[in-house]
N, C-alpha and C positions, 0 to 999 in steps of 0.2 A: 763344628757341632751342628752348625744349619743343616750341610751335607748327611749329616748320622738320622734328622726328624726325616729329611726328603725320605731316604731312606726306607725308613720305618711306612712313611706315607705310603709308599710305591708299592712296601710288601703288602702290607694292611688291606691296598685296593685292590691288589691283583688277588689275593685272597676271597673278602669277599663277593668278587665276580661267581665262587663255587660255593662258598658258604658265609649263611646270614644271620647265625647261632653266635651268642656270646658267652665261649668257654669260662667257665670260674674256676678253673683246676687247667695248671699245665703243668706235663710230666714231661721229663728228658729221658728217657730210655737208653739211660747207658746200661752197660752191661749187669744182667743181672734182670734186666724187665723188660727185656726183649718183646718176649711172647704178649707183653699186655694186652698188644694191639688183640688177642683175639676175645679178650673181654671187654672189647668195644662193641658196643648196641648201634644199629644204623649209620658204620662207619663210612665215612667221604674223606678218600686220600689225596691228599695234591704232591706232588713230586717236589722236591725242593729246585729243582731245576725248569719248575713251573713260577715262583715266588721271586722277583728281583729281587739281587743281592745277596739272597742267600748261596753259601757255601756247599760244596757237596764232602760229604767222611768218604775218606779213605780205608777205612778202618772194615775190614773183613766183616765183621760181624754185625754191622751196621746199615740201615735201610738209609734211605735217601726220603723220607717222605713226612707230612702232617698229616696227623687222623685223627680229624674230627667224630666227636658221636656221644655215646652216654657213656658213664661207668658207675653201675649202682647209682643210676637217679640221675646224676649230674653230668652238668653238659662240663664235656674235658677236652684237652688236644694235647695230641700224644707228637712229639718229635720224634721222630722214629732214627734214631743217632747223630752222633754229638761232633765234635765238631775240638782239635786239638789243637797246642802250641806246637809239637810234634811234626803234626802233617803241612808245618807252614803257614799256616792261618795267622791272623794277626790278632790280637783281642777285641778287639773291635769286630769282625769279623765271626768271633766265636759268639759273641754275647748278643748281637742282633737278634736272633730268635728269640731271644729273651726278653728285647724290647717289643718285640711285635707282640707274643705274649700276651704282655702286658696291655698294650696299645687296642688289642681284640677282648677286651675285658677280666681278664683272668685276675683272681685276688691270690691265690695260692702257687706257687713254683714246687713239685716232688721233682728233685734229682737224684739217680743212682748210679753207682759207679766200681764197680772191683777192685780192690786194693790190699795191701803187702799186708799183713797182719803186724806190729811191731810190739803190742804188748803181751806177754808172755800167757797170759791167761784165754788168748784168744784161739778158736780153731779153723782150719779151712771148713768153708762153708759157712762160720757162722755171719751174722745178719750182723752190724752196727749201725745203731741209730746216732748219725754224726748231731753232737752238742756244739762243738767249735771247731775252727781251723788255723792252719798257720799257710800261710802263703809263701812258698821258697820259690817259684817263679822265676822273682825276679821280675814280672811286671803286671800291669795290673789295669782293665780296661779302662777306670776313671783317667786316666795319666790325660791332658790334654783341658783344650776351654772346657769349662761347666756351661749346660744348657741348664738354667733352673725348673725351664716348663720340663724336663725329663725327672729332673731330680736335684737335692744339695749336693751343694763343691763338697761338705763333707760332710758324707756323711758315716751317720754313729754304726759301729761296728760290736757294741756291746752284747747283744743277741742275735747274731746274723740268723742262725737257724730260730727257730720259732719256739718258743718254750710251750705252750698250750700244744702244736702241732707232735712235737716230741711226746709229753704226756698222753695224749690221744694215740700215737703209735704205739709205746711201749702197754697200752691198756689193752689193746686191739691185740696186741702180739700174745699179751698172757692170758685172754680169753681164747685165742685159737691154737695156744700151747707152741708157741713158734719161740724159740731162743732168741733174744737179744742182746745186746751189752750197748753201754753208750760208750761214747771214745772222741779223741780230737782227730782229724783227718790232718796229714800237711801233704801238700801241692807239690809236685813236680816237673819238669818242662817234661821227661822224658827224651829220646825214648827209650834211653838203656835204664835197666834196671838199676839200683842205689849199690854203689861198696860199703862194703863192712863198715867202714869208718863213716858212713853216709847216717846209714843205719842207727848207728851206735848214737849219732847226733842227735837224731829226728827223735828218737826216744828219750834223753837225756832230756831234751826241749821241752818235752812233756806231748807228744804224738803217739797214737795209737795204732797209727795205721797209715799208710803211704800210697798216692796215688799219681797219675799224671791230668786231672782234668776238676769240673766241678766250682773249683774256688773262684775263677772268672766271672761264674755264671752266676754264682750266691753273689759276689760282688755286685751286679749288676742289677741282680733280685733285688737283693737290699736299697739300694741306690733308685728303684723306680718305683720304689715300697710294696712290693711283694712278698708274703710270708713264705718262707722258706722252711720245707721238712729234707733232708737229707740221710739217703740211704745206703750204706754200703754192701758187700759180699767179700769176705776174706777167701782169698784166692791161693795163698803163698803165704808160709810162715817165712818172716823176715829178722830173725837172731841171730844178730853179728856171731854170735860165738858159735854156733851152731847151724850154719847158713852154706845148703847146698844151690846147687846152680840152678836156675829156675827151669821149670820143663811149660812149655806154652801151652801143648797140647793137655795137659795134666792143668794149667791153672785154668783153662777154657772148659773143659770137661767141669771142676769143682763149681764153676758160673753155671753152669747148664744146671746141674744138677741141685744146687741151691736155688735155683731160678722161681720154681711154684710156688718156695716159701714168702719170695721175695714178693711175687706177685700177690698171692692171699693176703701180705700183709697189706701193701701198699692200696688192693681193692678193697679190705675193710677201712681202713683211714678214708678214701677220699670218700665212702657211703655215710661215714659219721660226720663229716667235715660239713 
């Protein structure tokens, strides 16, 4: 755990050698808020391959970088893509940015992310403002010694996402007439999509909606006492009983295209925050 603060140390200073701002708002730009970066005010990018330690995405549609700058007033830094179980990463390794984050002053964590639709009442495109989650992983960053100057050996998982941050979202959403639903998220290693009988589970569990990323990162949120808001994009309706073969370019297309709502919400929340 010494090794994970060095760490942190190393990012932190190589950091700010470019920038001497202390963000209160950090966003993770998965899928779905891409574009944020361009409602960044006097943004400063650093490449992640500038920051010891950090990882770089493999992930297509995903930038390699931090941008710093304003968004509506507040000073924010945007991670400009995420970082998976999928692509080989280790948790430790995904959730770093998270501690640096934190470490660079940030009180708030927005993460977003694209996922299967599993309740029946949901549609492609539509927005879920994530309430809870379930971790099907199978593993989970805390695993290993507790540093207590980062955070508790255990800690409380009762409200990972943020109740006040939620309510201010869904307010924000029905003054700009943007559709939401709340729902539980559960977690995936990926990368193959879920079978029927996958499916049929995750619902049964009581899940709304199915992803491969996200929960690492709320874990670690939580654990270094960051509030957490959590956003998603239904991309793919996912009914066991009624479940055609996924089309990538057809669920990328539905992120793109959900995308400006995603983004007007998430820039009115973090203006009221």
């Amino acid at each position: 755990m010494n090794d994970l603060k060095s760490k942190i140390t190393a990012a932190v200073k190589a950091i700010r050698t470019k920038v001497k701002s202390s963000p209160r708002i950090g966003i993770i730009l998965g899928t779905g808020l891409g574009n944020l970066t361009e409602k960044i005010k006097n943004p400063v990018a650093i490449p992640y391959n500038k920051v010891p330690h950090f990882p770089e995405s493999t992930v297509v549609s995903h930038k390699n970088e931090l941008v710093f700058g304003t968004i509506a007033g507040k000073d924010i830094v945007a991670l400009g893509g995420r970082f998976h179980i999928y692509e080989g990463y280790s948790p430790e390794q995904i959730t770093l940015p998270v501690r640096v984050v934190k470490a660079l002053g940030a009180e708030i964590l927005i993460v977003s992310n694209a996922s299967g639709g599993l309740n029946p009442h949901f549609s492609k495109g539509d927005i879920v403002i994530i309430e809870d989650h379930i971790n099907f992983m199978g593993v989970n960053p805390l695993i290993g010694p507790n540093d207590d100057s980062l955070g508790p050996r255990f800690p409380d998982m009762s409200r990972p996402y943020d109740p006040e941050l939620i309510r201010l979202a869904e307010k924000s959403a029905l003054e700009k007439r943007i559709k939401t639903h709340k729902g539980v998220y559960v977690a995936v290693t990926g990368p193959n999509l879920e079978t029927r009988a996958e499916y049929r589970l995750f619902r049964n569990a009581g899940a709304d909606c199915v992803g491969m990323s996200t929960v690492p990162e709320v874990i670690t949120a939580v654990h270094c006492g960051l509030r957490v808001l959590g956003i998603s994009i239904i991309t793919d309706i996912c009914l066991p009983d009624a479940l055609e073969p996924a089309n990538i370019k057809e669920i990328i297309a539905i992120a793109n295209n959900a995308e400006p709502k995603m983004t007007e919400l998430v820039t009115e929340v973090i203006g009221k925050s």
